[in-house]
C-alpha angles and dihedrals in degrees: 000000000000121000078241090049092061098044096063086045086059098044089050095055091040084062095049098049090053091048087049087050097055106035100125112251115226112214141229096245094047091076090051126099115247089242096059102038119115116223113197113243109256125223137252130260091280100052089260123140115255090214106039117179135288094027116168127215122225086278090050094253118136123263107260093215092199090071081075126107108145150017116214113209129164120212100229108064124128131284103224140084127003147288123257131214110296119245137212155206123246109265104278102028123091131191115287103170144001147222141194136199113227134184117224120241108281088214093230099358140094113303137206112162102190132032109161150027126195127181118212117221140229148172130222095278085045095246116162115264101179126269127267133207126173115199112356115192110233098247134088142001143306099242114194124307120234135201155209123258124271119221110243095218107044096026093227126127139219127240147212114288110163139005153201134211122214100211142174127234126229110289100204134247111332099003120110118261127195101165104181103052099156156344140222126179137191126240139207151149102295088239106024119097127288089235081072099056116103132189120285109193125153128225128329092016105228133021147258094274145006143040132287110251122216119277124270118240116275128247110260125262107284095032137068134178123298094162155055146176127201124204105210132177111219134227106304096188114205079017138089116276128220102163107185115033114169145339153216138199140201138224126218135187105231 
């Protein structure tokens, strides 16, 4: 072969190897449908898992980590304090209602709102299975729970599925801040469409101050939230208070 003839071999396979190389891959997931897809659990702030572990749920079980699909977050919460350990329904509830803790105004004083946020779970034949907060602020009081509906013909019930936060902004040097003020959710069938849900929100319906942000995205058909994790500022003492901040839910597969 002429020293000509093997140059144009080598070009060729130079081509090829390049086209290999960039021949787009399709991935697994891509097959998948959305609502069946995992999506691996992200992690805080501080690089910490948001499910170390070893985590128990409210029976002391363990967390089974591959209920997980999806983490619900909003993009207006607060920007003070800390999150606290994440909590969790028993395998097989779901969350079916809701409740906060609020502080009344302090006419003048330091003011916080809300400090809390609590889901009630469960099961399919909406048995109680017990109710989870994560980090609760000290101040106030737990004000009614309310729940989804439950169907009349099958006795189940559905469940929590997506959320919205109503939060101050910052108010400035010297001025009082209370960031996280309430809470409202959607409910549906746990596996009937997302154009059914409607709106779940206790009394009275908003707080003291703020804007309602956007809602998070919705669990996926099949699933619905078990979970939830609460950012809250702690006591500042001589400083301005702000309690609960900001929060995040999870949603689980039965």
């Amino acid at each position: 072969m002429t020293t000509m003839m093997k140059c144009l071999v080598l070009l060729f396979a130079l081509v090829a190897c390049a086209v290999a190389k960039t021949e787009p891959q399709i991935s697994k997931d891509v097959e998948q449908d959305d609502a069946l897809r995992y999506e691996p659990l992200q992690t805080s702030n501080d690089d910490v898992p948001i499910i170390p572990p070893g985590t128990l749920d409210i029976n002391g079980n363990e967390v089974d980590s591959t209920r997980f699909f999806k983490m619900l977050s909003v993009n207006n919460g607060g920007p003070w304090g800390s999150w606290g350990p994440a909590s969790f329904c028993p395998k097989g509830s779901f969350a079916a209602g809701y409740g906060m803790k609020i502080e009344p105004k302090q006419n003048g004083g330091d003011d916080t709102s809300l400090n809390g946020i609590k889901i009630i779970c469960k099961n399919k034949h909406s048995n109680f299975m017990g109710e989870v907060d994560s980090k609760v602020g000290p101040w106030g009081s737990w004000g009614a729970s309310v729940f989804c509906r439950e169907k009349s013909d099958s006795g189940s019930s559905d469940y929590l599925t997506t959320f919205s936060l109503q939060v101050e902004g910052k108010q400035g040097t010297w001025k009082d801040d209370t960031a996280a003020n309430f809470v409202k959710f959607k409910c549906r069938g746990l596996y009937t469409s997302n154009h059914d849900d409607y709106v779940l929100i206790a009394q009275p319906k908003r707080g003291f101050w703020g804007d309602w942000g956007a809602w998070s995205q919705s669990c996926p058909r099949g699933t619905a939230i078990c979970g939830i994790q609460t950012k809250v500022e702690g006591k500042q003492s001589l400083g301005d208070d702000t309690a609960l901040n900001d929060a995040r839910f999870f949603c689980c597969k039965p």
